[in-house]
gemmi code that builds the backbone of each chain (N, CA, C; Angstrom):
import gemmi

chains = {
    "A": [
        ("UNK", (210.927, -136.592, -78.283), (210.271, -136.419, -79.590), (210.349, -134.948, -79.975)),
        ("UNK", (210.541, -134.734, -80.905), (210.734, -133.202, -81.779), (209.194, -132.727, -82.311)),
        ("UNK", (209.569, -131.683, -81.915), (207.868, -130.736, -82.094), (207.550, -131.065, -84.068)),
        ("UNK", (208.511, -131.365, -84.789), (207.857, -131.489, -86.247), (207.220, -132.961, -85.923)),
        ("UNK", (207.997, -133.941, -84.947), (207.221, -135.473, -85.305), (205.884, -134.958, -84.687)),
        ("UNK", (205.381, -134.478, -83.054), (204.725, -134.042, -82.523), (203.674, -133.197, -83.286)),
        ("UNK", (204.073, -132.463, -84.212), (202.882, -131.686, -85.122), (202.464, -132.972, -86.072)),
        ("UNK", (203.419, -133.800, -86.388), (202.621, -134.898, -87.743), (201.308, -135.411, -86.926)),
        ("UNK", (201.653, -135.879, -85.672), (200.945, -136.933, -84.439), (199.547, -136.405, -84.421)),
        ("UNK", (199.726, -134.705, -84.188), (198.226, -134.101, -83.874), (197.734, -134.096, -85.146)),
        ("UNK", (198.446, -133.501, -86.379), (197.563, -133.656, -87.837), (196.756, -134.831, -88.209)),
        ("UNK", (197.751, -136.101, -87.670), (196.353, -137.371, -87.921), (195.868, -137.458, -86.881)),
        ("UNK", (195.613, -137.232, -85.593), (194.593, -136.845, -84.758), (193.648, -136.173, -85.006)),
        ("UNK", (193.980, -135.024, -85.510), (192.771, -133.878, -85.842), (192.052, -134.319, -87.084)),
        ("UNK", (193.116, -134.644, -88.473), (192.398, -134.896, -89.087), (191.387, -136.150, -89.347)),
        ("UNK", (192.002, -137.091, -88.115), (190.507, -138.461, -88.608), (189.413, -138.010, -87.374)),
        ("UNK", (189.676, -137.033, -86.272), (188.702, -136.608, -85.405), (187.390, -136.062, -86.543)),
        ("UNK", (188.143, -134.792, -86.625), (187.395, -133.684, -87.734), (187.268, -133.964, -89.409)),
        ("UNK", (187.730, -135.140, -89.578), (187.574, -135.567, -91.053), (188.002, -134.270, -92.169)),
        ("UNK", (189.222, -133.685, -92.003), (189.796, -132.649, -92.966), (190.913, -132.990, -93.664)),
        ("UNK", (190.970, -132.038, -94.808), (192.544, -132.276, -95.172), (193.657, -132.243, -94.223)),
        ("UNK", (194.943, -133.210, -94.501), (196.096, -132.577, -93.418), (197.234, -130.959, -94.262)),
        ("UNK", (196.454, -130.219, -94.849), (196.808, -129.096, -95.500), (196.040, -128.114, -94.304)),
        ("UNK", (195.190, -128.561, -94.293), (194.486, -127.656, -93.208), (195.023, -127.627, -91.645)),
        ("UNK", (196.002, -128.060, -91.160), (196.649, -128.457, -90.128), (197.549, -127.801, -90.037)),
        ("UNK", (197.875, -126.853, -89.780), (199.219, -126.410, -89.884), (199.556, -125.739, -88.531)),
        ("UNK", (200.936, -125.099, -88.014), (201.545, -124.753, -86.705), (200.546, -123.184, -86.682)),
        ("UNK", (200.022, -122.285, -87.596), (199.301, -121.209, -87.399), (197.950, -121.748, -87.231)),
        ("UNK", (197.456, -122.863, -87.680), (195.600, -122.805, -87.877), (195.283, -122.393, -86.388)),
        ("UNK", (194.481, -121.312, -86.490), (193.388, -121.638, -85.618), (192.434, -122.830, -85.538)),
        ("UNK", (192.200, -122.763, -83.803), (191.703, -124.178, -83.414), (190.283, -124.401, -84.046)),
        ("UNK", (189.688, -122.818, -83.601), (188.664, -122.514, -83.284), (188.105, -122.170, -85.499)),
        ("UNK", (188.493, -120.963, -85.301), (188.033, -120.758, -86.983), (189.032, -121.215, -88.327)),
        ("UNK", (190.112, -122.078, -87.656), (190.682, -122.422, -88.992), (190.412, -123.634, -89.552)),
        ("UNK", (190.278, -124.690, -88.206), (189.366, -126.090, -88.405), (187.946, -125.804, -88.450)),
        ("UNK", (187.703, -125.113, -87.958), (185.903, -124.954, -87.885), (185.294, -126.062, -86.476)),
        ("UNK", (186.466, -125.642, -85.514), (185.894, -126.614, -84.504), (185.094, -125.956, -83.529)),
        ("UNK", (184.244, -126.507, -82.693), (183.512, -125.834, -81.784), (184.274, -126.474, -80.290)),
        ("UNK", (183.485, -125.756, -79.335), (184.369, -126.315, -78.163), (184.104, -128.087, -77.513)),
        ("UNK", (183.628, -128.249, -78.184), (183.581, -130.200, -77.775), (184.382, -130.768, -78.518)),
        ("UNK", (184.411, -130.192, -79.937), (185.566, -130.660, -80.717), (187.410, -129.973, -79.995)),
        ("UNK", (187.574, -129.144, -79.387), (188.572, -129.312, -78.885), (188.896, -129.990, -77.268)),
        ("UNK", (188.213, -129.670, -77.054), (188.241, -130.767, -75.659), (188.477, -132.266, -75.873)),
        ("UNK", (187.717, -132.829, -76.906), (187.816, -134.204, -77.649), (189.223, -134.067, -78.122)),
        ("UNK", (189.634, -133.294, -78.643), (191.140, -132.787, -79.239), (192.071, -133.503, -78.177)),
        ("UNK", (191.520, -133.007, -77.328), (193.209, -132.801, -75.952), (192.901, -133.888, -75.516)),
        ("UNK", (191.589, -134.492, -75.441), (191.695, -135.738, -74.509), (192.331, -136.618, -75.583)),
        ("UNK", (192.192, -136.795, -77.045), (193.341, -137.701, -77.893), (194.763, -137.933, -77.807)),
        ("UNK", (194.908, -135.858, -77.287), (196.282, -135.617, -77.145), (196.829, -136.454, -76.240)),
        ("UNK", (196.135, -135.966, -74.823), (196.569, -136.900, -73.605), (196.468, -138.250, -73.691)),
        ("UNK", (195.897, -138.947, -74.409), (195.880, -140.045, -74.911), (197.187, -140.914, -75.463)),
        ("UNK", (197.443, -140.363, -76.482), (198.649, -140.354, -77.383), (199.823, -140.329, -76.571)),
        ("UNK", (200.033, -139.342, -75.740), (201.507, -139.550, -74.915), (200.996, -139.748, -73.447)),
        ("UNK", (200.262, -140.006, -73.139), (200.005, -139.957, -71.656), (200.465, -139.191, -70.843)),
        ("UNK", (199.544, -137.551, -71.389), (199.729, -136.953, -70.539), (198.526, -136.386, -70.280)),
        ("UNK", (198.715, -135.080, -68.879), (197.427, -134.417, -68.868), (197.735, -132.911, -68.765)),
        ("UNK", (196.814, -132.273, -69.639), (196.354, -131.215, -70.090), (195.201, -130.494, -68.758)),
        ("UNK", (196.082, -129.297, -68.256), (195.501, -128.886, -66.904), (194.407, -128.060, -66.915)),
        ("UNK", (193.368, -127.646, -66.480), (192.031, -127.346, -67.031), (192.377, -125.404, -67.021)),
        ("UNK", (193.555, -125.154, -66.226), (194.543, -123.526, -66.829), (194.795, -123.725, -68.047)),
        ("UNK", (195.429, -124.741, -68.850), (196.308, -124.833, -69.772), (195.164, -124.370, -70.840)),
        ("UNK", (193.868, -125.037, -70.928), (193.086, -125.128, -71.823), (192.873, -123.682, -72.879)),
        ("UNK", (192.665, -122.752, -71.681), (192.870, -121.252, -72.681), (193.961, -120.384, -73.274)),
        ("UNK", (195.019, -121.090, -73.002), (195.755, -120.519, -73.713), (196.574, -121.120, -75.163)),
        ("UNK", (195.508, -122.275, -75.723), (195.461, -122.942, -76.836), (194.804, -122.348, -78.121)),
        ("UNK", (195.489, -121.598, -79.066), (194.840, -120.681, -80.004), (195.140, -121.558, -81.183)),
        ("UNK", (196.218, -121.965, -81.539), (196.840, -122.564, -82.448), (196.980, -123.542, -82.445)),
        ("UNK", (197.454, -124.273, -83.894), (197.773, -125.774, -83.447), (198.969, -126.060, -83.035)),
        ("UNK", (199.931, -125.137, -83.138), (201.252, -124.895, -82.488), (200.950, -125.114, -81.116)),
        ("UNK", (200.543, -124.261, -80.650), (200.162, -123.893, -79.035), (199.894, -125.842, -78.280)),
        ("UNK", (199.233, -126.633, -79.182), (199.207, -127.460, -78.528), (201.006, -128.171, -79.072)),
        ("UNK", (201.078, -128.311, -79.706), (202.772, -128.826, -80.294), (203.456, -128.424, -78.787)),
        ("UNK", (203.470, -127.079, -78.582), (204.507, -126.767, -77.812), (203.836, -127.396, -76.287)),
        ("UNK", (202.734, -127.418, -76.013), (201.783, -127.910, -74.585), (202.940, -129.490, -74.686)),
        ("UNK", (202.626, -129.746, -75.900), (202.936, -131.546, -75.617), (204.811, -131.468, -75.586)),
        ("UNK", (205.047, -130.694, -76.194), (206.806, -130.691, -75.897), (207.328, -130.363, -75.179)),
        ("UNK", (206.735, -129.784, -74.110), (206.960, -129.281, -72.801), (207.006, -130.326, -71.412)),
        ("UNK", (205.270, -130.845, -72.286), (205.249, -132.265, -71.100), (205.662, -133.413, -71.298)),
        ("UNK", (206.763, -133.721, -72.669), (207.160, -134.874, -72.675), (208.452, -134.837, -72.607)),
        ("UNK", (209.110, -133.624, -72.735), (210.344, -133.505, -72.353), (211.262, -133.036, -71.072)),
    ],
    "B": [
        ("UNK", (168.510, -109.374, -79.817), (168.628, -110.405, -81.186), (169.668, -110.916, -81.473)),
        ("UNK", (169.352, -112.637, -82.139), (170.172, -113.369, -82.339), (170.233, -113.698, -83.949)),
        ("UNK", (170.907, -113.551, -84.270), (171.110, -113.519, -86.102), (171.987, -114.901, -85.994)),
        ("UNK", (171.602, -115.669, -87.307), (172.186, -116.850, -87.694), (172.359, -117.070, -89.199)),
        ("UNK", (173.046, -117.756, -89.507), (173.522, -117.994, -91.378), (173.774, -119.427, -91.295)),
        ("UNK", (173.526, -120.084, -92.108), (173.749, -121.273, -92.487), (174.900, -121.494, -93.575)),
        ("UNK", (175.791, -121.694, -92.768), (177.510, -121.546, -93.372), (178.204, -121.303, -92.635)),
        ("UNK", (179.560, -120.768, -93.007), (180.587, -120.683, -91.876), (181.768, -118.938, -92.741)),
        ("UNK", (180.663, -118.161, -92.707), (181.417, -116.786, -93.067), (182.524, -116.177, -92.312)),
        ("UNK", (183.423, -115.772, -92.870), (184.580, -114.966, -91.722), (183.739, -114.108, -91.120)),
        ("UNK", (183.923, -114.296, -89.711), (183.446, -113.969, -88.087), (183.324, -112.627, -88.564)),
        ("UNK", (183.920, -111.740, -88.382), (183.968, -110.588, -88.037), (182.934, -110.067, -89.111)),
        ("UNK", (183.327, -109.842, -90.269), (182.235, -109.835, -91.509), (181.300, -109.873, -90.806)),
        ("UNK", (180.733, -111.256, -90.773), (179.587, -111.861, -90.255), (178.725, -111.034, -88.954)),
        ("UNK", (179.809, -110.748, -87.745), (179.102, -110.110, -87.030), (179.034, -108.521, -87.001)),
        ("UNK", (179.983, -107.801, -88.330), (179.361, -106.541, -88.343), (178.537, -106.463, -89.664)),
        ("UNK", (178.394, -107.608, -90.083), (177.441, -107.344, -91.586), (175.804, -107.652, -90.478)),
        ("UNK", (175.660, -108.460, -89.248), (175.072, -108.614, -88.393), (174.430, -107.447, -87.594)),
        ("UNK", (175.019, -107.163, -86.964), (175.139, -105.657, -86.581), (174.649, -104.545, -87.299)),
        ("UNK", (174.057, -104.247, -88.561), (173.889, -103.045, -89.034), (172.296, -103.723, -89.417)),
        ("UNK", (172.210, -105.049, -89.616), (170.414, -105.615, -89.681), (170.202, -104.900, -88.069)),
        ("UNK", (170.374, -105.678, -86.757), (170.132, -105.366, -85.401), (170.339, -103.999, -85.621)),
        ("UNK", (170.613, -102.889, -86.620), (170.031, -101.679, -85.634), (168.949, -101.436, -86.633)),
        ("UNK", (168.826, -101.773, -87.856), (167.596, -101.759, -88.525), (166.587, -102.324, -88.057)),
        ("UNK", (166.788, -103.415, -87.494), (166.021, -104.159, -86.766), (165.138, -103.461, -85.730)),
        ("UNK", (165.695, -102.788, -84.690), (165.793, -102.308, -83.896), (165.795, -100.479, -83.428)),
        ("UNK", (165.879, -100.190, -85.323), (165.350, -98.640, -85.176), (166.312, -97.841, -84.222)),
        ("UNK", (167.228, -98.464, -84.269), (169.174, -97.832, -83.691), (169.764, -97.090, -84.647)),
        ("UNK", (170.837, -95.857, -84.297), (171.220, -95.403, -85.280), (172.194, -96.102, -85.188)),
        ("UNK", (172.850, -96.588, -86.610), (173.774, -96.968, -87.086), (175.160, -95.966, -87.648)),
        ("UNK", (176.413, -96.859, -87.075), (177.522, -96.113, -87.567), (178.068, -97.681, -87.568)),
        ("UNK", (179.282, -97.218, -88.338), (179.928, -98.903, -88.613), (181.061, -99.147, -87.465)),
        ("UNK", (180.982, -100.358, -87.167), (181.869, -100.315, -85.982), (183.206, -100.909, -85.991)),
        ("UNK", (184.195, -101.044, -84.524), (185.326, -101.903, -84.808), (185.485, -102.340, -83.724)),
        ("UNK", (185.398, -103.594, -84.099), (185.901, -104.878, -82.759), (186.792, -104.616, -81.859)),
        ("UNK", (186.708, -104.738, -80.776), (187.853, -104.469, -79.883), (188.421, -105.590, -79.087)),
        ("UNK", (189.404, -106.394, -78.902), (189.923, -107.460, -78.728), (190.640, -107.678, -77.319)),
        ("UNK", (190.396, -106.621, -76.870), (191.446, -106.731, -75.340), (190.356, -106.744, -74.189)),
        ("UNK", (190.388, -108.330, -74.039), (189.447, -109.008, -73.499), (187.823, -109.424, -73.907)),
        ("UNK", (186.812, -109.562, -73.663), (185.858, -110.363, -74.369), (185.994, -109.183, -75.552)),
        ("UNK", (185.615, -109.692, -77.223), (185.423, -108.975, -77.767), (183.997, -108.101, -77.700)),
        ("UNK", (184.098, -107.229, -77.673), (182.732, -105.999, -77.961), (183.429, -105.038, -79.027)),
        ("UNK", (182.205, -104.219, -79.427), (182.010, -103.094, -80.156), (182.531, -101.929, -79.524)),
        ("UNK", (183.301, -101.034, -79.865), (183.320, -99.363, -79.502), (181.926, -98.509, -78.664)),
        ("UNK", (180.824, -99.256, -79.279), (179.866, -98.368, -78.848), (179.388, -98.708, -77.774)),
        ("UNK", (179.678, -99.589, -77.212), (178.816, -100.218, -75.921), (177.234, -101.287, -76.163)),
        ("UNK", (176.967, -101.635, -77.738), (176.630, -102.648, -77.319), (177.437, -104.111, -77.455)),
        ("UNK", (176.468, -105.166, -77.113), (177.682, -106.227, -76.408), (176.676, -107.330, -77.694)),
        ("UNK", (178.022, -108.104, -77.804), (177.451, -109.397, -78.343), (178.715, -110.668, -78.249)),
        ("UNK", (177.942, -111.491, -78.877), (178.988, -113.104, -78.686), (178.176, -114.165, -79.898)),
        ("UNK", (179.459, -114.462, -80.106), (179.292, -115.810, -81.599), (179.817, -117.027, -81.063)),
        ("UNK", (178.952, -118.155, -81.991), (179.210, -119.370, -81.440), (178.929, -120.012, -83.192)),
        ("UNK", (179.596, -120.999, -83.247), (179.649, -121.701, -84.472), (179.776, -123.310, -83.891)),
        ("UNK", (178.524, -124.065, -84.805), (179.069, -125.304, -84.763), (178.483, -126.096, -85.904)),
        ("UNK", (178.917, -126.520, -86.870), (178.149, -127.546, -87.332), (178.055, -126.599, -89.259)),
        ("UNK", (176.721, -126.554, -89.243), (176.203, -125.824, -90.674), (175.888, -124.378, -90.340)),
        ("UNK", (176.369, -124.413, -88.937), (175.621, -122.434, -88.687), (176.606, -121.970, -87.755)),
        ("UNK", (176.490, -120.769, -88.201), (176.747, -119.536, -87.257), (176.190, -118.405, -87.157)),
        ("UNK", (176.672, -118.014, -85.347), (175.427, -117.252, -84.822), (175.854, -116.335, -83.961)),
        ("UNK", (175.199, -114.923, -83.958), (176.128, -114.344, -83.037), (174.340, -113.388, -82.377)),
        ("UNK", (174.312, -112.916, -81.084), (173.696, -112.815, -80.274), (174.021, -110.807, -79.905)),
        ("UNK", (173.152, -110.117, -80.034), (173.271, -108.863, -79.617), (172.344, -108.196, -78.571)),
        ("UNK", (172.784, -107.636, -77.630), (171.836, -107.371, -76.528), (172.981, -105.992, -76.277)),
        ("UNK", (171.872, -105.046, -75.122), (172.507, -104.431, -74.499), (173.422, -104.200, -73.141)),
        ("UNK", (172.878, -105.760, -72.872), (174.020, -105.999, -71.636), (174.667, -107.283, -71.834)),
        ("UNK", (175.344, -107.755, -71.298), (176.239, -108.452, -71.429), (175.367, -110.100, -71.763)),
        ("UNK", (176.211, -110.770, -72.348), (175.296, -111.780, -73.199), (176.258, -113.014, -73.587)),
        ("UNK", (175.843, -114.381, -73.770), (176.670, -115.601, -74.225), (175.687, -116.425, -74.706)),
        ("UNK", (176.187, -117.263, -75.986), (175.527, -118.136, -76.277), (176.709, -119.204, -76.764)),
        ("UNK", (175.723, -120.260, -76.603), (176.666, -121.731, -76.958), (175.871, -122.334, -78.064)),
        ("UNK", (176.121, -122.772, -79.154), (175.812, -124.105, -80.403), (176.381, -124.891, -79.935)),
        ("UNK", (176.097, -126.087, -80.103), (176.652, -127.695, -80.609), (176.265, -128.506, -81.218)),
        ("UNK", (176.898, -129.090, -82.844), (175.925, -129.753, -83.232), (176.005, -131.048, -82.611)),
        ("UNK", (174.508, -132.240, -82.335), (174.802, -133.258, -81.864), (175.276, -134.400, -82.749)),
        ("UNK", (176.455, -134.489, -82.852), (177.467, -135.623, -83.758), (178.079, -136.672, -83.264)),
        ("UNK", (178.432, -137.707, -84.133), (179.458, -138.771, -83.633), (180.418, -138.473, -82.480)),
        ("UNK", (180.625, -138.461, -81.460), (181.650, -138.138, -80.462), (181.662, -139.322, -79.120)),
        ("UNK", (182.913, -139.422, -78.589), (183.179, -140.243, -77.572), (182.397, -139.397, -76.180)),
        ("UNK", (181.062, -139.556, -75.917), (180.107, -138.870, -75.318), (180.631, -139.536, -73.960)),
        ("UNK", (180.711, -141.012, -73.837), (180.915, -141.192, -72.409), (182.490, -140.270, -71.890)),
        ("UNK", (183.353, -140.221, -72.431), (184.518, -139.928, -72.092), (184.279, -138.218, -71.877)),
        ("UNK", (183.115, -137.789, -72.828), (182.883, -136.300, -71.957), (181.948, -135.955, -71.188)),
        ("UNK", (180.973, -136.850, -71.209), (180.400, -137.325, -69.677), (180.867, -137.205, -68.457)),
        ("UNK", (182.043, -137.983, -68.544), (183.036, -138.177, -67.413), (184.129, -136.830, -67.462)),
        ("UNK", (184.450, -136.274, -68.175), (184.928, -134.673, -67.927), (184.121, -133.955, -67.118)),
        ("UNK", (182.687, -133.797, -67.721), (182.005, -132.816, -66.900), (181.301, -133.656, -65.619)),
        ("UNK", (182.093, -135.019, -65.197), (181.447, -135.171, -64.197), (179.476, -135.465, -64.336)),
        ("UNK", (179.257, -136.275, -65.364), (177.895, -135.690, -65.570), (177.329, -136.864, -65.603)),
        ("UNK", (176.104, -136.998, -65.106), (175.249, -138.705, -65.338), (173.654, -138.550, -66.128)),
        ("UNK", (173.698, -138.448, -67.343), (172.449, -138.528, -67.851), (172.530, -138.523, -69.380)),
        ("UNK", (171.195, -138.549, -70.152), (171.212, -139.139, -71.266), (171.888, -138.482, -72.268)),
        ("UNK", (172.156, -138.460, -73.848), (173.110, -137.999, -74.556), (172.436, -136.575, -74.812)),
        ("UNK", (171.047, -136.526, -74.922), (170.593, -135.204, -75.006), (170.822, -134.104, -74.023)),
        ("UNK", (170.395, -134.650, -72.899), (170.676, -133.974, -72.079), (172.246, -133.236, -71.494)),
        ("UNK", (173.157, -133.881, -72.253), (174.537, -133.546, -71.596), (174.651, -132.614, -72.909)),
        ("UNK", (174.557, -132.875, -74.244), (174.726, -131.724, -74.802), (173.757, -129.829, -74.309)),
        ("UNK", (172.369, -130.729, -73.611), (171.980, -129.086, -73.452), (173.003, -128.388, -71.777)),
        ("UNK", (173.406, -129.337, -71.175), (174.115, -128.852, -69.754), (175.709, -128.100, -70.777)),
        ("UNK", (176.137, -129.025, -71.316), (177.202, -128.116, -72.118), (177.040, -126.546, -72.659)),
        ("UNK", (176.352, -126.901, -73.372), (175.947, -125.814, -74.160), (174.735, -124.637, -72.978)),
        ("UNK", (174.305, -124.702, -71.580), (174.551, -124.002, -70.952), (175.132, -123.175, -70.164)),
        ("UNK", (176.321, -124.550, -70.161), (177.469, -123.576, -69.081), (178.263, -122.700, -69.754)),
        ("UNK", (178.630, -123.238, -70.805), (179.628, -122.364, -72.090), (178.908, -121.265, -72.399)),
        ("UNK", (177.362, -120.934, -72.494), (176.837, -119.862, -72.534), (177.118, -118.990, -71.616)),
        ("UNK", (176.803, -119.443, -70.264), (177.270, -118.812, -69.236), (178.481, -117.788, -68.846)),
        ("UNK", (179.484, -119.187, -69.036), (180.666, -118.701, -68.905), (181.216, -117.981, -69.933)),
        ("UNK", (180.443, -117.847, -71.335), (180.816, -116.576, -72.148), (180.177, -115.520, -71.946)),
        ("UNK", (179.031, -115.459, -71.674), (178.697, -114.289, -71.031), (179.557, -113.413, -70.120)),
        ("UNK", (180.273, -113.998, -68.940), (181.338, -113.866, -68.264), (182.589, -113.430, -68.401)),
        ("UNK", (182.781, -113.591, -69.895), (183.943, -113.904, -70.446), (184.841, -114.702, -70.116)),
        ("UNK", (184.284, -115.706, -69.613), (185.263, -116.957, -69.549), (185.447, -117.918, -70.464)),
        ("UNK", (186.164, -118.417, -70.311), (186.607, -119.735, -71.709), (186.330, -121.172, -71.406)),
        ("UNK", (186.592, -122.253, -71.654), (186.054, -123.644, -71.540), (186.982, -123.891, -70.545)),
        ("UNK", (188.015, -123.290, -70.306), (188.879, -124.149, -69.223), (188.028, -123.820, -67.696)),
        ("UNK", (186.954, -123.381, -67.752), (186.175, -122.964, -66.674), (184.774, -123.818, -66.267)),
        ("UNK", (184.762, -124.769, -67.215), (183.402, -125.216, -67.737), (183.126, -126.913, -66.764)),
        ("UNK", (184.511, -127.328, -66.528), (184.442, -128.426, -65.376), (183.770, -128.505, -64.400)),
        ("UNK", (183.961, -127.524, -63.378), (183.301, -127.384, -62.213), (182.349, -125.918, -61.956)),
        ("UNK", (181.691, -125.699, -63.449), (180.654, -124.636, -63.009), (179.656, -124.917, -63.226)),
        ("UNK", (178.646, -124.018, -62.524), (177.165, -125.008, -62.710), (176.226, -123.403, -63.011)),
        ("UNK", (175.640, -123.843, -64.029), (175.345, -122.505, -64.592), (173.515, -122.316, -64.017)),
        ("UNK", (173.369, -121.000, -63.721), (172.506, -120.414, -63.087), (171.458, -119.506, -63.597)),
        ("UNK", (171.911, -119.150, -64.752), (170.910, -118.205, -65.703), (171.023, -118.717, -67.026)),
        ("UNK", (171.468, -119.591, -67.718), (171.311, -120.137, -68.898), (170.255, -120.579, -69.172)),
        ("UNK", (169.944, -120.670, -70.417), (168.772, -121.344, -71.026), (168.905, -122.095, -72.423)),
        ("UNK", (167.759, -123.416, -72.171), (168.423, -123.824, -73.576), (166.948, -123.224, -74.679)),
        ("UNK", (167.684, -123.214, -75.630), (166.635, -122.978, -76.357), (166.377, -123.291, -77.709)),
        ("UNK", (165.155, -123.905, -78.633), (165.327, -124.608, -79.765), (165.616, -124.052, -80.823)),
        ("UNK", (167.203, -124.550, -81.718), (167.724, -123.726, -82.203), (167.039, -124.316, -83.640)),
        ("UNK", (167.736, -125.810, -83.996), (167.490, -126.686, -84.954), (167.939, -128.300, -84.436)),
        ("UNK", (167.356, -129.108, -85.121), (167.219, -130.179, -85.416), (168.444, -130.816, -85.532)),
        ("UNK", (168.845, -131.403, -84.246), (170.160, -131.986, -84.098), (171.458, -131.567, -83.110)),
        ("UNK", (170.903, -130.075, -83.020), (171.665, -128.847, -81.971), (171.054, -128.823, -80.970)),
        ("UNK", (171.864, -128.653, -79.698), (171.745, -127.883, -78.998), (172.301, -126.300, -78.560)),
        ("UNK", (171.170, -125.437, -78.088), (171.075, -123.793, -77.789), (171.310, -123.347, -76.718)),
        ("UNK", (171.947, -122.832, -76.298), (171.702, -122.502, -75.013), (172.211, -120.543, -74.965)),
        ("UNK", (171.509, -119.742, -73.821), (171.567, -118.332, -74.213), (171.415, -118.192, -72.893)),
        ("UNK", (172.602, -116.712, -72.738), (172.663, -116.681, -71.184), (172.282, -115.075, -71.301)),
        ("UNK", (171.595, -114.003, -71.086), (171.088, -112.775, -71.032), (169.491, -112.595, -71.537)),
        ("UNK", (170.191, -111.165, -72.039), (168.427, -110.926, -72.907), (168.828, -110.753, -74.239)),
        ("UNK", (168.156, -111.606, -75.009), (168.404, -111.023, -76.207), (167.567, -110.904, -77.335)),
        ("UNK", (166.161, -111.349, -77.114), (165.031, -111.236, -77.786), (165.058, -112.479, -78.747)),
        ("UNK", (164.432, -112.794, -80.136), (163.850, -113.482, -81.296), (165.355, -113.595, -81.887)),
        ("UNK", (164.963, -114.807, -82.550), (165.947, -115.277, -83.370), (165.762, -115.312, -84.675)),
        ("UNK", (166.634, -114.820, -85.501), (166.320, -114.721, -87.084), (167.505, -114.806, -87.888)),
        ("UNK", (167.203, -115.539, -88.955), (168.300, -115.899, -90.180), (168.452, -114.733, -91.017)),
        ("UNK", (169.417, -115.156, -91.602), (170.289, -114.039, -92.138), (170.590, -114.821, -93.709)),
        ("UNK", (170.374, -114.358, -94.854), (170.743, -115.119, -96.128), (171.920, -114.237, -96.062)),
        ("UNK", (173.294, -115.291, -96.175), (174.661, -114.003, -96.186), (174.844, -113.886, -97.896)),
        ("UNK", (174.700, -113.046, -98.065), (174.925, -112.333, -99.284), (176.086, -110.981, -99.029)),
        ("UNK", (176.840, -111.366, -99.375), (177.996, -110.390, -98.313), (178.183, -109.243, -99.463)),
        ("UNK", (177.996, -109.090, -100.374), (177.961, -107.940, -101.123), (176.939, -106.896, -100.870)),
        ("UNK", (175.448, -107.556, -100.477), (174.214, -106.578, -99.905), (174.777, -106.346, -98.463)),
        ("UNK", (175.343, -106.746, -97.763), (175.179, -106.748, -96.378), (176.303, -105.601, -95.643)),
        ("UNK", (177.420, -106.008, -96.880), (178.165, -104.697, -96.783), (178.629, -103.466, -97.730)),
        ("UNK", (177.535, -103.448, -98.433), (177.304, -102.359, -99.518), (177.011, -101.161, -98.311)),
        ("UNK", (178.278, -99.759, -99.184), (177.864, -98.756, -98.423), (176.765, -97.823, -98.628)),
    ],
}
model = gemmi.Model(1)
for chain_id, residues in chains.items():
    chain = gemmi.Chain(chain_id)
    for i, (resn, *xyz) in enumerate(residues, 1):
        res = gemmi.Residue()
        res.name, res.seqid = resn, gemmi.SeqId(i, " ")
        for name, pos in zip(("N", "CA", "C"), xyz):
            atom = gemmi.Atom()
            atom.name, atom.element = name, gemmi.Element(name[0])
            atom.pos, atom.b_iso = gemmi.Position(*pos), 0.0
            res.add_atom(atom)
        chain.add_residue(res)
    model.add_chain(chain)
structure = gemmi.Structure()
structure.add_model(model)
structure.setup_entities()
């Protein structure tokens, strides 16, 4: 799967999690102040992620997730 | 002191339009400051603080030693499935205030959530923020007080 299908996947993830526009989704948003998520809302995030492709997200990996890219590339890494 | 706004203002704003009440507050001399980013953020001057946002508020916490606080608002969420992250067995209230202690903790620390699995926090406290949230505050940081952001008074020179 290609990191653009992979970014559509998390935009309707995030956005029916967090109930936002998918304008607000983009490969720069911040996780933290661009969604307005707090940290249960991203943890809930990754466990969808891992959900979605069956994978797992290593409890190292977790901080170095700034962007919504950052997870794009987490999941294109582990599915390819 | 812990300053709070009901909204979601750009951070930084927020915590140096924050910052110049806490030294009024506090009968500090004031100079205006600049964030420093290479590693937990602090101030130039040596005092310390930490922001947490969740929900309708944000809040950021100033003390002179090192300090963390956690928000969460309590919302719709797959609670058992983070139950079972943190390993945790008890009621829905209660797992939001164990959250929102350890994350205090571990920001105090400067640690991040990928730390928050297997730590069990030791100086946190929860404390009543509002109606629906849970608080939790890991240092000293005295009384809690709102802030009407009016960002034109707050950063008028």
């Amino acid at each position: 799967m290609e990191k653009k299908e992979i970014l559509e996947k998390i935009r309707d993830l995030v956005c029916e999690q967090l109930s936002i526009e998918r304008d607000a989704v983009k490969p720069d948003t911040e996780i933290y102040k661009g969604l307005g998520a707090d940290s249960l809302d991203l943890v809930e995030m990754l466990m969808n992620v891992e959900s979605e492709w069956d994978i797992v997200v290593e409890d190292g990996e977790v901080g170095d997730l700034k962007v919504i890219g950052d997870v794009v590339d987490l999941v294109y890494r582990k599915i390819n | 002191m812990i300053y709070f706004v009901n909204g979601n203002p750009p951070s930084d704003e927020f915590i140096l339009a924050a910052y110049k009440i806490y030294c009024e507050d506090l009968n500090l001399p004031y100079s205006p400051q600049k964030i420093l980013r290479d590693g937990k953020p602090r101030f130039e001057d040596g005092v310390k603080f930490n922001l947490t946002h969740s929900g309708e508020y944000t809040v950021v916490a100033f003390s002179e030693s090192e300090v963390g606080i956690d928000l969460e608002k309590k919302e719709k969420r797959n609670l058992e499935r983070l139950k079972a992250y943190l390993d945790f067995d008890g009621d829905d209230d209660l797992f939001y205030d164990e959250w929102t202690r350890r994350e205090a903790e571990l920001k105090k620390e400067g640690k991040g959530i990928e730390s928050i699995r297997n730590f069990k926090p030791q100086f946190a406290k929860n404390v009543f923020f509002a109606e629906g949230y849970s608080f939790a505050v890991c240092g000293d940081c005295g009384q809690i007080k709102e802030i009407l952001w009016k960002r034109k008074k707050y950063l008028k020179k």
